[in-house]
mmJSON file of the N, C-alpha and C atoms, coordinates in Angstrom:
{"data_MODEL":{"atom_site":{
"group_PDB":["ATOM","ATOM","ATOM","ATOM","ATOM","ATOM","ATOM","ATOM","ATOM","ATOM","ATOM","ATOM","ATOM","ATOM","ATOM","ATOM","ATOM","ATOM","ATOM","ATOM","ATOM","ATOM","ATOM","ATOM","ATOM","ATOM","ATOM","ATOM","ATOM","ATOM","ATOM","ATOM","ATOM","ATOM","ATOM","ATOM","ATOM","ATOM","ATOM","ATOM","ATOM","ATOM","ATOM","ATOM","ATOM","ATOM","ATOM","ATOM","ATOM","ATOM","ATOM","ATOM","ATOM","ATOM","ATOM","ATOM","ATOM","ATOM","ATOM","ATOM","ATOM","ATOM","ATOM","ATOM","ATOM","ATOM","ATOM","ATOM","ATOM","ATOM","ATOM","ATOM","ATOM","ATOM","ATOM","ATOM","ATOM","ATOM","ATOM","ATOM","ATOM","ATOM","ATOM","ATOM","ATOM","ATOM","ATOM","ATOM","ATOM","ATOM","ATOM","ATOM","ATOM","ATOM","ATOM","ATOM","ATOM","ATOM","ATOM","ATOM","ATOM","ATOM","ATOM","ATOM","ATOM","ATOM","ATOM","ATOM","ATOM","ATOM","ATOM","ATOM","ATOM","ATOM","ATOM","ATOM","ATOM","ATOM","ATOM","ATOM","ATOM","ATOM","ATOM","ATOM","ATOM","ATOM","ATOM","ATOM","ATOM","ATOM","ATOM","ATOM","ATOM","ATOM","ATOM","ATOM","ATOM","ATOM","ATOM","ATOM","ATOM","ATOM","ATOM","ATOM","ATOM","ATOM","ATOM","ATOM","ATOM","ATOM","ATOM","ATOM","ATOM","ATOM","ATOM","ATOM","ATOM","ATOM","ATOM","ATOM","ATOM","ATOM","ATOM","ATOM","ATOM","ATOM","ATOM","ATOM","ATOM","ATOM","ATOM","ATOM","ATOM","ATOM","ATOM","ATOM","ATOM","ATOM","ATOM","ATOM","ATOM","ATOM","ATOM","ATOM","ATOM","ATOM","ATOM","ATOM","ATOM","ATOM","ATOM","ATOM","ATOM","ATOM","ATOM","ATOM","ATOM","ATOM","ATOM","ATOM","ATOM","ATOM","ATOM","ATOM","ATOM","ATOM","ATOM","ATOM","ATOM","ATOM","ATOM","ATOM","ATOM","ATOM","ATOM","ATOM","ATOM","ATOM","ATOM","ATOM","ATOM","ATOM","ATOM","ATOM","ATOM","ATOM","ATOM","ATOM","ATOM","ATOM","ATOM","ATOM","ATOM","ATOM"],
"id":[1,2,3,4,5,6,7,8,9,10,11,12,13,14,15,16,17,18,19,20,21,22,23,24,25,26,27,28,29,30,31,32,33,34,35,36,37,38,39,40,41,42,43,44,45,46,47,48,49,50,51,52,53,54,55,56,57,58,59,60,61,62,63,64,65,66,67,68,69,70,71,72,73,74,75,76,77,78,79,80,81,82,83,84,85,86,87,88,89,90,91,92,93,94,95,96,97,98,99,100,101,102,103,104,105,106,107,108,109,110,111,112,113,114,115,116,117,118,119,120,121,122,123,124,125,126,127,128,129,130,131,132,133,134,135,136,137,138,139,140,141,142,143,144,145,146,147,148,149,150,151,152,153,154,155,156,157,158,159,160,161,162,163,164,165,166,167,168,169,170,171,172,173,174,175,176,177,178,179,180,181,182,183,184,185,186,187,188,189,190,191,192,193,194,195,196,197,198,199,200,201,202,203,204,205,206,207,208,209,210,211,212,213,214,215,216,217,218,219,220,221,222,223,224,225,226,227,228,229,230,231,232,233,234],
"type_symbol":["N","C","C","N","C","C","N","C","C","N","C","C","N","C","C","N","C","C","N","C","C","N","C","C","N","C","C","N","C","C","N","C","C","N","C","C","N","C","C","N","C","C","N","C","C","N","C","C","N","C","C","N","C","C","N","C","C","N","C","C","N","C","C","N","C","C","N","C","C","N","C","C","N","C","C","N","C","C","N","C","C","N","C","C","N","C","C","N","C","C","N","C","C","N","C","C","N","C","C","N","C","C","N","C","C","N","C","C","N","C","C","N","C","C","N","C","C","N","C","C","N","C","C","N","C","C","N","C","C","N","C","C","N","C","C","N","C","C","N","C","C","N","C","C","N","C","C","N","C","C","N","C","C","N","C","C","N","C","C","N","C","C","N","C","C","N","C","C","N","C","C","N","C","C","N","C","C","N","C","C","N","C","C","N","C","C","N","C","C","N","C","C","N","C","C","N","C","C","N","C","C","N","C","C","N","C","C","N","C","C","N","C","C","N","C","C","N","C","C","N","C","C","N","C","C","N","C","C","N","C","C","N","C","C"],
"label_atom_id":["N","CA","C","N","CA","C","N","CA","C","N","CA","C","N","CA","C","N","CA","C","N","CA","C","N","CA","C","N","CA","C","N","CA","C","N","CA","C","N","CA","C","N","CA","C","N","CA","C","N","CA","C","N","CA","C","N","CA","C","N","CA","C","N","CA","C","N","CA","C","N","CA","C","N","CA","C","N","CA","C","N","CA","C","N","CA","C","N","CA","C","N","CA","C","N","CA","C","N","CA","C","N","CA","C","N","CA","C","N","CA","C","N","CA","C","N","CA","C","N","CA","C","N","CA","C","N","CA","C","N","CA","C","N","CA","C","N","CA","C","N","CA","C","N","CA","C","N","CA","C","N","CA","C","N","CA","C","N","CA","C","N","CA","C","N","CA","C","N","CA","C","N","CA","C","N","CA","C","N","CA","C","N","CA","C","N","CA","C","N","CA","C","N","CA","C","N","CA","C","N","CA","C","N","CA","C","N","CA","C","N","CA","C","N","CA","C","N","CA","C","N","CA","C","N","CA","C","N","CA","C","N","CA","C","N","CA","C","N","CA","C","N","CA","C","N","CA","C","N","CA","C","N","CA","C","N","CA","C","N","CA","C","N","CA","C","N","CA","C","N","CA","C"],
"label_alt_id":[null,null,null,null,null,null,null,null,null,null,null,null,null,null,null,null,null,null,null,null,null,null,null,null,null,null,null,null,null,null,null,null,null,null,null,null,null,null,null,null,null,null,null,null,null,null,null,null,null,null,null,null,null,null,null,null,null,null,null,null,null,null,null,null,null,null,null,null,null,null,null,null,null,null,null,null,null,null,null,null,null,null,null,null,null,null,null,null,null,null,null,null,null,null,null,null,null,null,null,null,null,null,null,null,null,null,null,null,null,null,null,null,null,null,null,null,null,null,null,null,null,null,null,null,null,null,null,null,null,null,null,null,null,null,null,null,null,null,null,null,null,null,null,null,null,null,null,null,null,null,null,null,null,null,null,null,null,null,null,null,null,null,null,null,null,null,null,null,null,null,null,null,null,null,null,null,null,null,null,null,null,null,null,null,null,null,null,null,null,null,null,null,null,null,null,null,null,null,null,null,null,null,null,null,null,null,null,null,null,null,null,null,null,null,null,null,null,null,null,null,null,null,null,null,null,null,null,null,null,null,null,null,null,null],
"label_comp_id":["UNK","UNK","UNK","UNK","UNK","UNK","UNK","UNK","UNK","UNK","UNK","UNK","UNK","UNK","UNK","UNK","UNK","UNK","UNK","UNK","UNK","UNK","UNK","UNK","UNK","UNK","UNK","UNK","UNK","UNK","UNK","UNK","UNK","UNK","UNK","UNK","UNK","UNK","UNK","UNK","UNK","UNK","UNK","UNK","UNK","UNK","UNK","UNK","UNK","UNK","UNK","UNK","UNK","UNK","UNK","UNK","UNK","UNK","UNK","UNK","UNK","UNK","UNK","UNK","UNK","UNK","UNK","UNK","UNK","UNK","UNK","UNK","UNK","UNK","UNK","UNK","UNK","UNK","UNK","UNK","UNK","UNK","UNK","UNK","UNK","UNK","UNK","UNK","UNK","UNK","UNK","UNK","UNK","UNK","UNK","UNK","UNK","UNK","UNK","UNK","UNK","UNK","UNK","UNK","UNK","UNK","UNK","UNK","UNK","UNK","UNK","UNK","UNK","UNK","UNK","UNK","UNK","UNK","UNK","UNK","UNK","UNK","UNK","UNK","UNK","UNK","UNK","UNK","UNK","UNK","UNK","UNK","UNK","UNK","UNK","UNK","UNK","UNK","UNK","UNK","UNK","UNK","UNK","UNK","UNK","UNK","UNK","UNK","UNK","UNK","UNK","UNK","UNK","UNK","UNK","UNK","UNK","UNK","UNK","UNK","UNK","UNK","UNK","UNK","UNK","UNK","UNK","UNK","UNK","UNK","UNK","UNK","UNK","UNK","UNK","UNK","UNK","UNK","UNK","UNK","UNK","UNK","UNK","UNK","UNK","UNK","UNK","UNK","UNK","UNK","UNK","UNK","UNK","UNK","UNK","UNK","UNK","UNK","UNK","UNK","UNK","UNK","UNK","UNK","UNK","UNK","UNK","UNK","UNK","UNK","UNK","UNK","UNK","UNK","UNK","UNK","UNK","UNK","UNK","UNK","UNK","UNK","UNK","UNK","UNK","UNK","UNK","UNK","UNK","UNK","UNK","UNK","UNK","UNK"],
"label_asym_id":["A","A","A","A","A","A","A","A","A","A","A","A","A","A","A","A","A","A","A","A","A","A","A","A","A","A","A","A","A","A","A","A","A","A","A","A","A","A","A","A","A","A","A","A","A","A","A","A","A","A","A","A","A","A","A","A","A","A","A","A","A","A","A","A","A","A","A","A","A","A","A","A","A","A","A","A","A","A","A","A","A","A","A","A","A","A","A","A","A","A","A","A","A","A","A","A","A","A","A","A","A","A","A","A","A","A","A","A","A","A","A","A","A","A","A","A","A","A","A","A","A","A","A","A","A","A","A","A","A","A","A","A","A","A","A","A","A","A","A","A","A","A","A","A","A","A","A","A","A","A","A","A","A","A","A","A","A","A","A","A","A","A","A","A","A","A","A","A","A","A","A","A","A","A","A","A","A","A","A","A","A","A","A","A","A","A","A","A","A","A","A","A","A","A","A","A","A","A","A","A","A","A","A","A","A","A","A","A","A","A","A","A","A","A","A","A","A","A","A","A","A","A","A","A","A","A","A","A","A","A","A","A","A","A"],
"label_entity_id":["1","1","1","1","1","1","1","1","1","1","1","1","1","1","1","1","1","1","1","1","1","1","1","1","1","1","1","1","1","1","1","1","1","1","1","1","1","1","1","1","1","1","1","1","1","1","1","1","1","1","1","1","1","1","1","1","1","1","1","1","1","1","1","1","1","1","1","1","1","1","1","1","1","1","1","1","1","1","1","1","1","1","1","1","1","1","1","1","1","1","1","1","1","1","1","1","1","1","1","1","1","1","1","1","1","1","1","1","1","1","1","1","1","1","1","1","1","1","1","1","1","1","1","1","1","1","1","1","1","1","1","1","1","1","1","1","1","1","1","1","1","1","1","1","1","1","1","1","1","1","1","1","1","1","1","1","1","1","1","1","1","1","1","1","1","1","1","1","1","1","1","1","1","1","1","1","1","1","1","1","1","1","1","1","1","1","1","1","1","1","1","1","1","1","1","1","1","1","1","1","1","1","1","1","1","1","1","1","1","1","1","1","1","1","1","1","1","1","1","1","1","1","1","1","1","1","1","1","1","1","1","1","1","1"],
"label_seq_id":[1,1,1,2,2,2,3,3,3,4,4,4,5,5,5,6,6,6,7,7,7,8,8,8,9,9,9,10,10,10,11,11,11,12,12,12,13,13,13,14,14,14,15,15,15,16,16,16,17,17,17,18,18,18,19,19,19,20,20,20,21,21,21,22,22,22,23,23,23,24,24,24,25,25,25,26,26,26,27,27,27,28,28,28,29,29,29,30,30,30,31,31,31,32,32,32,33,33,33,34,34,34,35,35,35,36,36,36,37,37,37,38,38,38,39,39,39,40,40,40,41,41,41,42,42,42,43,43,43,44,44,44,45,45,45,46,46,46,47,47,47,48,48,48,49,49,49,50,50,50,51,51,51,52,52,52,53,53,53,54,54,54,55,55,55,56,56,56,57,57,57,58,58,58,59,59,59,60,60,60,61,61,61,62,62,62,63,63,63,64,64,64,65,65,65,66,66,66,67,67,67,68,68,68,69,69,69,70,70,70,71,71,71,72,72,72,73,73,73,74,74,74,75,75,75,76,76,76,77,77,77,78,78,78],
"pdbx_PDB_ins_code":[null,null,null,null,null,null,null,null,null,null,null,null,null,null,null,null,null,null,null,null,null,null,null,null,null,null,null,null,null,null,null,null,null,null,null,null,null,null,null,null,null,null,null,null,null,null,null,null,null,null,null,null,null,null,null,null,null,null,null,null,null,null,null,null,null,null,null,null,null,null,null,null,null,null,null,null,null,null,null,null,null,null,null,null,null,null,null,null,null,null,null,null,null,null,null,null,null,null,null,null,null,null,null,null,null,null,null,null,null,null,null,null,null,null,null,null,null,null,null,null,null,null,null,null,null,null,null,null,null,null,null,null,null,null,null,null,null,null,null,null,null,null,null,null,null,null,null,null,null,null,null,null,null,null,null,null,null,null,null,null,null,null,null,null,null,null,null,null,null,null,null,null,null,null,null,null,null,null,null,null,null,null,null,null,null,null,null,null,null,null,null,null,null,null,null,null,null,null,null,null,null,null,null,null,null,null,null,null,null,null,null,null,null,null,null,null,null,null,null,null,null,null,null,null,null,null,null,null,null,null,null,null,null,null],
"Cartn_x":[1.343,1.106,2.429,2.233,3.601,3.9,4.854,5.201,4.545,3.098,2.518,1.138,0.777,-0.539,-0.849,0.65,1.017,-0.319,-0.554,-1.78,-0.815,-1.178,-0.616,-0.494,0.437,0.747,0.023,-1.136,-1.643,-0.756,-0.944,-0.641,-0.314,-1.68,-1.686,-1.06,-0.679,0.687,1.854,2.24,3.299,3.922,2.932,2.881,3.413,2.526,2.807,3.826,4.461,5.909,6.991,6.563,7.754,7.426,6.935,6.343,7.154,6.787,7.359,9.06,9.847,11.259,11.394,10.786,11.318,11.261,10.23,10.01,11.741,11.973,12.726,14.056,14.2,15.613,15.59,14.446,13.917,14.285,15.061,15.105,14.473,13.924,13.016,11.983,11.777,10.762,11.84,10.537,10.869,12.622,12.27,13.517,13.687,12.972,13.332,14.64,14.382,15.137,16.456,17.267,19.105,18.998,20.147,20.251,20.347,20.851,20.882,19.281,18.746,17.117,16.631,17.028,16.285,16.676,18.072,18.676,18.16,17.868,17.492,15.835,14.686,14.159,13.869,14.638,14.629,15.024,16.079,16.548,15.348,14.313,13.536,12.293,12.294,11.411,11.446,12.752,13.259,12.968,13.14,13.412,11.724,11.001,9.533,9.04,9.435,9.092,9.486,10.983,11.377,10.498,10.644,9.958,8.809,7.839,6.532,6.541,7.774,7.988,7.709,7.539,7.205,8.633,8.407,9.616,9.941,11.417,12.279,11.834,11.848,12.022,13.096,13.031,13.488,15.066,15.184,16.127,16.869,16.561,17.25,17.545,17.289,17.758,18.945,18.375,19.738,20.853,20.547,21.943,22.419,22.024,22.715,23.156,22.922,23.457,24.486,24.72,25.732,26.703,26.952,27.881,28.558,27.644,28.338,28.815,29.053,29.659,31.116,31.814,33.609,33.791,34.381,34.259,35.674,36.071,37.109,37.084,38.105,38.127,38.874,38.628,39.031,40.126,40.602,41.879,42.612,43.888,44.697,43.922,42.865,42.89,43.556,43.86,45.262,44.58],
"Cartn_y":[31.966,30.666,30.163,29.21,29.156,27.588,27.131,25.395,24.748,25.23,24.551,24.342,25.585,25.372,25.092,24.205,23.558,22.078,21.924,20.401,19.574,18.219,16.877,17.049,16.608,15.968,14.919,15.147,13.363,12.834,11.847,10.804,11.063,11.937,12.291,13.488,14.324,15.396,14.925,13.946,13.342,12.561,12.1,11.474,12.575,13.518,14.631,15.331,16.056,16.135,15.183,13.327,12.814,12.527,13.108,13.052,14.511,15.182,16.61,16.232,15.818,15.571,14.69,13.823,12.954,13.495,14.688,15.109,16.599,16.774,17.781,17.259,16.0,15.165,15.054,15.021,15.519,16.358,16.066,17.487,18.181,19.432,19.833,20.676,19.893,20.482,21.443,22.66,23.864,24.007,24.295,24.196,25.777,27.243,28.575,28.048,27.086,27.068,26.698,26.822,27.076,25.176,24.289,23.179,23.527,24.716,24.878,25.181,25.941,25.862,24.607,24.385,22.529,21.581,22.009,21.519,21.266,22.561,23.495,23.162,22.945,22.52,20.862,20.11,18.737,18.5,19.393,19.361,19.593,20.909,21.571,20.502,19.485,18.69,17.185,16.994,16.105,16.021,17.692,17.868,18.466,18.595,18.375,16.887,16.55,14.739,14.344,14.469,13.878,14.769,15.91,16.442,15.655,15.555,14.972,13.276,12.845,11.781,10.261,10.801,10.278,9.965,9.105,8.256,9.443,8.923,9.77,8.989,10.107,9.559,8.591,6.977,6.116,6.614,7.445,8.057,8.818,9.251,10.163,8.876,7.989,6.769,6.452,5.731,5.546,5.972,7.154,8.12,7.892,8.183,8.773,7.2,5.872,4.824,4.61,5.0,5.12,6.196,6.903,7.91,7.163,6.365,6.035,4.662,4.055,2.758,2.523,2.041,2.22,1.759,1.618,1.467,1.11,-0.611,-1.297,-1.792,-0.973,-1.448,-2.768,-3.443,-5.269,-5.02,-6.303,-6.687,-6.543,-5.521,-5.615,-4.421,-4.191,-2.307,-1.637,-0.468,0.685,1.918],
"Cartn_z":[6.265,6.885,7.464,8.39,9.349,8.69,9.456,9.17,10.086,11.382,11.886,11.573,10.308,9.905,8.558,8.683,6.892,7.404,5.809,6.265,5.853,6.148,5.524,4.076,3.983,2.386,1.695,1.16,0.803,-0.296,-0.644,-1.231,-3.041,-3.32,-4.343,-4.656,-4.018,-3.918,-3.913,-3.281,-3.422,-4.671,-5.321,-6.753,-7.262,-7.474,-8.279,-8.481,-6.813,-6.791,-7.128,-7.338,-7.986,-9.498,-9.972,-11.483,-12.033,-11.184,-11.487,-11.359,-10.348,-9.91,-11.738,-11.684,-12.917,-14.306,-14.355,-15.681,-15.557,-14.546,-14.497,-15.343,-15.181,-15.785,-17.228,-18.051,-19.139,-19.936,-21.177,-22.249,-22.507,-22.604,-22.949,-22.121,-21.274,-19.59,-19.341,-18.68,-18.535,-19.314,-20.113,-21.161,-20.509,-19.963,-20.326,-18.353,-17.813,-16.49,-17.15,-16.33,-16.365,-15.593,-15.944,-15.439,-14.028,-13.339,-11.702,-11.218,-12.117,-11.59,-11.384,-12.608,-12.461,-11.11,-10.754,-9.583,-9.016,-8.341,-7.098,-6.709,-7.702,-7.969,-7.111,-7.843,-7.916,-5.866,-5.487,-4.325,-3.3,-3.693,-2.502,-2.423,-3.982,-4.337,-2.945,-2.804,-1.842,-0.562,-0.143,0.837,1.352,0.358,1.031,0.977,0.306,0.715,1.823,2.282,3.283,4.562,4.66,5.935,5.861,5.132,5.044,5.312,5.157,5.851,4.304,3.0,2.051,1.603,0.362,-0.09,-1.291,-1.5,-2.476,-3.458,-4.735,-6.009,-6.568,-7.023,-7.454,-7.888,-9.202,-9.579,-8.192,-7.598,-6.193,-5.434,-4.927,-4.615,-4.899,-6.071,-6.975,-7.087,-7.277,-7.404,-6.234,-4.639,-3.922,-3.353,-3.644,-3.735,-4.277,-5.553,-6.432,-6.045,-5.4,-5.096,-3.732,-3.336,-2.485,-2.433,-3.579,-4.034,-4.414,-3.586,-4.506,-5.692,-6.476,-7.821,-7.681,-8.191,-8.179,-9.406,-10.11,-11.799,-12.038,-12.962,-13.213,-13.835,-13.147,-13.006,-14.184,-14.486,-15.277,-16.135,-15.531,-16.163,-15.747,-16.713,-16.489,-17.383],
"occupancy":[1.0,1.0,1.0,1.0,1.0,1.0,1.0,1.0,1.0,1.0,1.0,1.0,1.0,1.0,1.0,1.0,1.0,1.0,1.0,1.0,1.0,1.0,1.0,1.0,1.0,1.0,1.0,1.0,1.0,1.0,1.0,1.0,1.0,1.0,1.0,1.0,1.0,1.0,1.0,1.0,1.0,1.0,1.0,1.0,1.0,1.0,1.0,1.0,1.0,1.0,1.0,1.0,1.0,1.0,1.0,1.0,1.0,1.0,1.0,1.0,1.0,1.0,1.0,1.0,1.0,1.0,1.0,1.0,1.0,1.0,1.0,1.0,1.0,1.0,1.0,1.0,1.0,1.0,1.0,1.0,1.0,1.0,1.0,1.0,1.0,1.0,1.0,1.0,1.0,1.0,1.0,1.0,1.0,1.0,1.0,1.0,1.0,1.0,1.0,1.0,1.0,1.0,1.0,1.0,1.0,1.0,1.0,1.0,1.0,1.0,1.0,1.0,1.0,1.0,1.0,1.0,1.0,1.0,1.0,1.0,1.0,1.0,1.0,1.0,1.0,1.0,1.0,1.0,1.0,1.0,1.0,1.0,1.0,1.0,1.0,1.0,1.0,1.0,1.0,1.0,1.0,1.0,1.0,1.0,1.0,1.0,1.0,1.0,1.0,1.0,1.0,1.0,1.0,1.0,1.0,1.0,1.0,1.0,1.0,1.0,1.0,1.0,1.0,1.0,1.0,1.0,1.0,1.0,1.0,1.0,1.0,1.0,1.0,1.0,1.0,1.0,1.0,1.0,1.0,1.0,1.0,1.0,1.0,1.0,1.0,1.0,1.0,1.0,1.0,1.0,1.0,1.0,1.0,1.0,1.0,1.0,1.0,1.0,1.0,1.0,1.0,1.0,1.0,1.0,1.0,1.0,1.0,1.0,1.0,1.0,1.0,1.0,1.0,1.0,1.0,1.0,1.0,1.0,1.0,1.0,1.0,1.0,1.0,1.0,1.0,1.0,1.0,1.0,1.0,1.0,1.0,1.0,1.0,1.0],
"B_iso_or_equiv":[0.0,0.0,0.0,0.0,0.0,0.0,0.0,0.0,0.0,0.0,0.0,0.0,0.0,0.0,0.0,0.0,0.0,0.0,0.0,0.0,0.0,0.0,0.0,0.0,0.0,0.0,0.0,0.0,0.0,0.0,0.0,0.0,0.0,0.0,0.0,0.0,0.0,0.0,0.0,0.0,0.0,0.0,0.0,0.0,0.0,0.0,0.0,0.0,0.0,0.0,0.0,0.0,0.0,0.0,0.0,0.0,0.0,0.0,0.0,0.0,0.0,0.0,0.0,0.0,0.0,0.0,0.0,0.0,0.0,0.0,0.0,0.0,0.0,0.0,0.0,0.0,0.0,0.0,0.0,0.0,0.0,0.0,0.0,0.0,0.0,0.0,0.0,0.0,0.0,0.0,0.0,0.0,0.0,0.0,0.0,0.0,0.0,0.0,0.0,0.0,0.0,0.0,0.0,0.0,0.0,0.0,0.0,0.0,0.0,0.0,0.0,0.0,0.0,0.0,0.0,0.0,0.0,0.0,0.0,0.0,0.0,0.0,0.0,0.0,0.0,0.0,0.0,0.0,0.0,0.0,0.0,0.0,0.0,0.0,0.0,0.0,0.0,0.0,0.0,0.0,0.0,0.0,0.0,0.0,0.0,0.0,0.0,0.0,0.0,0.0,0.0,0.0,0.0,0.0,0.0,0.0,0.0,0.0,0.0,0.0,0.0,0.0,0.0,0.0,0.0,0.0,0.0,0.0,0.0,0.0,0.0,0.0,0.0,0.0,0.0,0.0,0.0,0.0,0.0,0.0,0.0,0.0,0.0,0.0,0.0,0.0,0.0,0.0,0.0,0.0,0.0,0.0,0.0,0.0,0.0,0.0,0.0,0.0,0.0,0.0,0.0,0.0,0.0,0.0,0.0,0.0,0.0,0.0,0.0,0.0,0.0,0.0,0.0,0.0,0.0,0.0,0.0,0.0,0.0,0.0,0.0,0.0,0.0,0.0,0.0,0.0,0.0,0.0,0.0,0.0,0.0,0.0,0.0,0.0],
"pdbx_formal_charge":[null,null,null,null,null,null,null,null,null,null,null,null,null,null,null,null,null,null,null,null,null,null,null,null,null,null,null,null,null,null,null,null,null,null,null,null,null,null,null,null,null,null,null,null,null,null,null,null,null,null,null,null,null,null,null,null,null,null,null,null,null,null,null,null,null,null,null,null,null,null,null,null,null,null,null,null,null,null,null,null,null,null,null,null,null,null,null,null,null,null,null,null,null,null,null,null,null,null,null,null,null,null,null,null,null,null,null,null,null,null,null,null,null,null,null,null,null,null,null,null,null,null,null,null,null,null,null,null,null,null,null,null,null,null,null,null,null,null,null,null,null,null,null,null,null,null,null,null,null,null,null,null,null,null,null,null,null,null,null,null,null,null,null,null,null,null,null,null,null,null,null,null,null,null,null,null,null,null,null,null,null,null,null,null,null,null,null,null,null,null,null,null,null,null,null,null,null,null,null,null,null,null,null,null,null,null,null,null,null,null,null,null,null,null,null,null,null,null,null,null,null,null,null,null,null,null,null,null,null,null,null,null,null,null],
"auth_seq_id":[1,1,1,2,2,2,3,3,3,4,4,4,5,5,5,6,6,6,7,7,7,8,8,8,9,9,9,10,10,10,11,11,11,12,12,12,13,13,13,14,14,14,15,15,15,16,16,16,17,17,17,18,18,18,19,19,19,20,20,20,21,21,21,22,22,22,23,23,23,24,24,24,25,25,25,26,26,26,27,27,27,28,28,28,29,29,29,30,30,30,31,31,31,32,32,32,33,33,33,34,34,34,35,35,35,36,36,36,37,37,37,38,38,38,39,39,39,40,40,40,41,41,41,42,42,42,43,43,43,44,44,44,45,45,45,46,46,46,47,47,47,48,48,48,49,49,49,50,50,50,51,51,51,52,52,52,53,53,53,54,54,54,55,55,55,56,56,56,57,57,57,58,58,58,59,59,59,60,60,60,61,61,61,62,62,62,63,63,63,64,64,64,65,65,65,66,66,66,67,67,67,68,68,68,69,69,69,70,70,70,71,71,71,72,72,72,73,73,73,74,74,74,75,75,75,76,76,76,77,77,77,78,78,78],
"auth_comp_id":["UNK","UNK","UNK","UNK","UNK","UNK","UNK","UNK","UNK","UNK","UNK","UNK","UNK","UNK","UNK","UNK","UNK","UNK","UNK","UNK","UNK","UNK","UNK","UNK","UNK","UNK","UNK","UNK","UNK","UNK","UNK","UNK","UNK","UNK","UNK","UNK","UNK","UNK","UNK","UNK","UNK","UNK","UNK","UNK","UNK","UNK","UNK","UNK","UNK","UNK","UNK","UNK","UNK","UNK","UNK","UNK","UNK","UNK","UNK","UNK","UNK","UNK","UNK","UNK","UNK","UNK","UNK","UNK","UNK","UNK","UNK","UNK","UNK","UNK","UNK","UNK","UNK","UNK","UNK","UNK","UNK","UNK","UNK","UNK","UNK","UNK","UNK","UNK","UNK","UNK","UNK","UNK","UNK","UNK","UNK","UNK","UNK","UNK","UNK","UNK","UNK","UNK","UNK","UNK","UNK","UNK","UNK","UNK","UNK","UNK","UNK","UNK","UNK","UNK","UNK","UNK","UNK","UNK","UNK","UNK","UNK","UNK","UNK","UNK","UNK","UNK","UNK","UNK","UNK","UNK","UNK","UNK","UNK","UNK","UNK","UNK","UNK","UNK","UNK","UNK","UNK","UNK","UNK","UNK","UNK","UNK","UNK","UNK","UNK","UNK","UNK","UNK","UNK","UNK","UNK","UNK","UNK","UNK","UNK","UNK","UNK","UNK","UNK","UNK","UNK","UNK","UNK","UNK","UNK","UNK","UNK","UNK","UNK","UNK","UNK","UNK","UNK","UNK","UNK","UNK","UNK","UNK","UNK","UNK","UNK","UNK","UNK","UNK","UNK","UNK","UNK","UNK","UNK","UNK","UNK","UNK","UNK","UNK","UNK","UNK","UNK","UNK","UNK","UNK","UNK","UNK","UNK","UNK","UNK","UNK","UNK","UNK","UNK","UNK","UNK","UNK","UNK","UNK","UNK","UNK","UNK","UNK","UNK","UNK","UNK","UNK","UNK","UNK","UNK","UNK","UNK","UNK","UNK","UNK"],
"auth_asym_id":["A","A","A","A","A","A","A","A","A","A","A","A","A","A","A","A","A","A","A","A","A","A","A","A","A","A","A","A","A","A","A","A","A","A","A","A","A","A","A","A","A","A","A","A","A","A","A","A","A","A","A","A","A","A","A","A","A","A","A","A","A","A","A","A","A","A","A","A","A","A","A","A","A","A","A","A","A","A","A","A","A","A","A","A","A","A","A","A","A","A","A","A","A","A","A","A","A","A","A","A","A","A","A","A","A","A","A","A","A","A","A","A","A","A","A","A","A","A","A","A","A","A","A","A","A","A","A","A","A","A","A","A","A","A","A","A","A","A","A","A","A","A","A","A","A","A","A","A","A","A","A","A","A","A","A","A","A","A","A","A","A","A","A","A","A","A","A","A","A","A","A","A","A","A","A","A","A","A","A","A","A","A","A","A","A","A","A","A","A","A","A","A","A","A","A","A","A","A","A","A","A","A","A","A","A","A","A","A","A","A","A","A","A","A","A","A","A","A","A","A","A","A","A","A","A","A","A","A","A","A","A","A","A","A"],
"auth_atom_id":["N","CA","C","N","CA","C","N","CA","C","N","CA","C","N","CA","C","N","CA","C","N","CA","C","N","CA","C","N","CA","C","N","CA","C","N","CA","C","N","CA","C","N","CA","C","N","CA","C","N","CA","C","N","CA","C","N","CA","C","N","CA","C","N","CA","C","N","CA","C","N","CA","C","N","CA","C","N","CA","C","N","CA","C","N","CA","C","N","CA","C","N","CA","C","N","CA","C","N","CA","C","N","CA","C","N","CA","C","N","CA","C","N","CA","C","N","CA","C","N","CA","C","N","CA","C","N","CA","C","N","CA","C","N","CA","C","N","CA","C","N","CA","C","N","CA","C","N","CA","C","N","CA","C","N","CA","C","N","CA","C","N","CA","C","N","CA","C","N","CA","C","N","CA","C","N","CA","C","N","CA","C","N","CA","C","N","CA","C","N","CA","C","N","CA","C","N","CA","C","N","CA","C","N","CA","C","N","CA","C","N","CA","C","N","CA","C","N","CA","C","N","CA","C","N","CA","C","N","CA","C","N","CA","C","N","CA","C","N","CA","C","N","CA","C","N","CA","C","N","CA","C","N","CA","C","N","CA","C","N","CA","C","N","CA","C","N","CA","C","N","CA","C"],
"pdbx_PDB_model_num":[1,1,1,1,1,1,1,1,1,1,1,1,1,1,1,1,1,1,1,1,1,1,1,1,1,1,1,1,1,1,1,1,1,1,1,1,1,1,1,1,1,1,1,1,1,1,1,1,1,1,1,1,1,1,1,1,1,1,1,1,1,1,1,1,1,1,1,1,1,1,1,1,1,1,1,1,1,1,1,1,1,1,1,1,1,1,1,1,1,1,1,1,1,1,1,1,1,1,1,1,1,1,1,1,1,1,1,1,1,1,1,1,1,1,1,1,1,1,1,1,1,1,1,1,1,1,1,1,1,1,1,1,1,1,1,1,1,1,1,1,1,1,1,1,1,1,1,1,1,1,1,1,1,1,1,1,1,1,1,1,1,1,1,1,1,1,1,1,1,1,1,1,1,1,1,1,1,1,1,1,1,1,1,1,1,1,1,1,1,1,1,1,1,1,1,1,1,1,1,1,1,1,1,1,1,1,1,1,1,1,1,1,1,1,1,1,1,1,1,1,1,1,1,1,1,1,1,1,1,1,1,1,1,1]
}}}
């Protein structure tokens, strides 16, 4: 099958893939995967949402908000 006779993504796939992204952060889930499976995983998880034009998982938000925040430690820390 090609990437033009892929169908829509409904709604309820999309749930699923961010249920799946959130359970991956999880101790325990697929415990036999290496933390880079889980990665790798969580990444291809993204990046079919976004093609599909659906929202990122809350936690993936977040984060990539937070990486990009300067962090100005208070005054008279050393």
């Amino acid at each position: 099958m090609t990437a033009n006779d892929a169908q829509p993504m409904s709604q309820r796939q999309a749930d699923a893939l961010c249920e799946e992204w959130a359970l991956l952060l999880k101790m325990g889930y697929a415990s036999q995967w290496s933390p880079a499976q889980k990665m790798a995983r969580q990444d291809e998880i993204a990046a079919l949402l976004l093609h599909v034009g659906q929202a990122l998982p809350r936690g993936l938000t977040r984060r990539e908000v937070l990486v990009n925040v300067d962090v100005v430690p208070p005054r008279g820390a050393q």
